[in-house]
N, C-alpha and C positions, 0 to 999 in steps of 0.2 A: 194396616197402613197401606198406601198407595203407592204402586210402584215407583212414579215420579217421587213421591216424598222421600222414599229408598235413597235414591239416585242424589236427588238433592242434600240430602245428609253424609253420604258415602263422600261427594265432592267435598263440602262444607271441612270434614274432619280433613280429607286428604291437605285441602289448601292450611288448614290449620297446622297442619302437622310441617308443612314445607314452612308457612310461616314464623314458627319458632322455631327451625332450625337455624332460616335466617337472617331474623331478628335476634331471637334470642341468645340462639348459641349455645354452646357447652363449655362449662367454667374449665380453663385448662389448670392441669395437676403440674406440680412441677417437683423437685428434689435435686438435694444435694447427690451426686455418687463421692465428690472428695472438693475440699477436705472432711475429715472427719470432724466432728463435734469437739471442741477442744483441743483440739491440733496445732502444736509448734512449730513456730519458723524463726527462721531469721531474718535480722535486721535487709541485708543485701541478696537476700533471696527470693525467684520468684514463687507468686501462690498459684498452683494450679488448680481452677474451678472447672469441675464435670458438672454439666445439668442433663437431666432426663426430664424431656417432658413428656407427660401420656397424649396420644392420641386424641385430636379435638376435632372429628371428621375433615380433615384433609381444609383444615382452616387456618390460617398464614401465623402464626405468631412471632411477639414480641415480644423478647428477656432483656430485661434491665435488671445489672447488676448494681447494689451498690456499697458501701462500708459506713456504717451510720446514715445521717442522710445523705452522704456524695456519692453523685451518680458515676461508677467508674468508667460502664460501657451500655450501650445498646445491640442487643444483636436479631438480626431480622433473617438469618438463617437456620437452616434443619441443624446443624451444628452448634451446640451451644455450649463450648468449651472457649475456655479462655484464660490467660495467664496472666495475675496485677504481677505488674514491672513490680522488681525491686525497687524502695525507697518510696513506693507510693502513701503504703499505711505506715503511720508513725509506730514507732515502740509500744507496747503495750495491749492491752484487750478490746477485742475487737468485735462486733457483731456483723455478719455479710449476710446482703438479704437479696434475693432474687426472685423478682417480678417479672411472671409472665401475663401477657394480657394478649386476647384474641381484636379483631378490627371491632367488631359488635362491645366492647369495650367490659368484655369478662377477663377475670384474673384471678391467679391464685398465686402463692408466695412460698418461699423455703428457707430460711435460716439458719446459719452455723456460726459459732462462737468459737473462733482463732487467738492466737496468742503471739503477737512478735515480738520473737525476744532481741535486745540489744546487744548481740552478737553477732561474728559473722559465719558465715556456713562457704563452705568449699566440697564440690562433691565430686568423689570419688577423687580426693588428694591428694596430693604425694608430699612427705615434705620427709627432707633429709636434713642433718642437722651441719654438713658439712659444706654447703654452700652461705655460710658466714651469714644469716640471716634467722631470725626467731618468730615468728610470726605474732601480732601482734595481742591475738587470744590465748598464746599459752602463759603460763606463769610459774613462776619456781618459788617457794617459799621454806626458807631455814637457811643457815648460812654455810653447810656442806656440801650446795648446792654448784657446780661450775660447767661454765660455757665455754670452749676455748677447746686450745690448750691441745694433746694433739689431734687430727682431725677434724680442731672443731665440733667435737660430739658434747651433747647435752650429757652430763654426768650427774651421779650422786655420790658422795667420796664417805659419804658415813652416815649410818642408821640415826633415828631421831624420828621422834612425833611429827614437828614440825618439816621433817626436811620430804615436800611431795612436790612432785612434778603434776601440774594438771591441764587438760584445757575444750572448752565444751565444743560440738562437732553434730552435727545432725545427717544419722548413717543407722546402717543396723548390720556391718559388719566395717572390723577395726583387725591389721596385720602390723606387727613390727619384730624389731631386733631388739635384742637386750645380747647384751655382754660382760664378764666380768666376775665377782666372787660377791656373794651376800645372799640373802633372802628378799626377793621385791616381790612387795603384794599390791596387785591388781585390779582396781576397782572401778564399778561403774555405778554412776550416782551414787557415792558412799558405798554404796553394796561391794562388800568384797566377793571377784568372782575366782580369782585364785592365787595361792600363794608358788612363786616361782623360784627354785633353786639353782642358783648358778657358783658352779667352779664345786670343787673337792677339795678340802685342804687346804695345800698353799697354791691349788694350781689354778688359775682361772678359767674360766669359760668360755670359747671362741663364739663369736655371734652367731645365735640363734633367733629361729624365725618363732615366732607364735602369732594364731589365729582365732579370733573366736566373733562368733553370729551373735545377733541379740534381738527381740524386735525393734523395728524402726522407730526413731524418735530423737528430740535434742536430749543427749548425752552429755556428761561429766566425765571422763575418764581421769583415772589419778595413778600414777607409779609411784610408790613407798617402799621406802628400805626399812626392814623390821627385822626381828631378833627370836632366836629360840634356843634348844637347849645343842642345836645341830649347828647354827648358824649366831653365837653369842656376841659376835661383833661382826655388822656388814658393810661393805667397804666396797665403793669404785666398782659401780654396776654404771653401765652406758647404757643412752637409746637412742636408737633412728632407726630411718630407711620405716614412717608408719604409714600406711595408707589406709585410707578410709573410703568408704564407699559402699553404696544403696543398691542390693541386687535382688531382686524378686524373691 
């Protein structure tokens, strides 16, 4: 072959090569880092979306977020986090989809399936039962159940199936007080995680703190007075001072 021909081919690929890079382009990759796949929220809470996009030679891109078809945001920075306001996605299941596309008009997508639930969420809350107020996701079910009275403390005055204190919270760790004489057992999502002994005898129990971690997630927690052969009739177990709250 001739050297000119050499030459002429060497060029030929170079412009080709510079040609598809900018024409063609490189399809950008993108991904969820959070939420995860199936992940609950609540009704009044914000969602926080991480995107990672890969490297698409130093080419400008554009994420569009959306929730079924509604487009929620556009974002045309290196940063592509972003938080939907509460109250945006209605109650229920949800698919979020993010589109990234380069200006040469390549794209690629990522998907995650969220769930809001129709509760509300308070993070890292405090709620005490002596400032005459009940919040309006707790609930008390059986009729030994009293609010008042002194201190205003949320009570249970007698063991019973029925008689639970419960109320759902989105956290992965939960502190309170209990007081008083009975056996109250302690459960998260149904799941008993422990049965708690208050008072000796006839002598009651001064308020006590208890703690316990869990992994993150919308939770159940339920307080129940129940019975054994230590504890055969439980009586006037108190609660407050609970805080809840999301820590690494």
């Amino acid at each position: 072959m001739k050297k000119s021909s050499i030459v002429f081919h060497t060029i030929l690929a170079a412009f080709a090569s510079v040609f598809f890079f900018s024409c063609g382009g490189t399809t950008p990759s993108i991904v969820f880092m959070s939420p995860k796949n199936g992940e609950e929220f609540c009704k009044d809470e914000d969602i926080s979306i991480q995107l990672a996009v890969a490297d698409v030679k130093g080419k400008e891109v554009t994420v569009r977020l959306y929730a079924e078809e509604l487009l929620l945001t556009e974002i045309n920075e290196g940063n592509y986090d972003y938080d939907i306001p509460a109250g945006t996605i209605e109650p229920g299941k949800h698919t979020i989809k993010a589109v990234a596309e380069t200006k040469t008009g390549k794209t690629g997508e990522s998907v995650r399936e969220i769930i809001i639930n129709n509760v509300n969420f308070q993070s890292d809350s405090f709620v005490s039962f002596s400032n005459n107020t009940i919040p309006p996701q707790w609930k008390a079910t059986g009729w030994n159940i009293t609010y008042g009275g002194v201190d205003d403390l949320f009570c249970i005055t007698a063991n019973g199936k029925d008689n639970i204190i419960y109320t759902p919270k989105r956290c992965n760790k939960i502190s309170f007080y209990l007081k008083g004489w009975g056996l109250i057992q302690f459960s998260i999502n149904n799941q008993r995680i422990e049965e708690i002994p208050l008072g000796v005898g006839d002598f009651p129990q001064p308020w006590t703190r208890y703690e316990f971690t869990f992994p993150i997630g919308l939770h159940t927690f339920t307080w129940q007075l129940i019975f054994n052969e230590d504890f055969p009739i439980s009586r006037n177990v108190c609660l407050d001072q609970i805080i809840f709250s999301t820590v690494e």
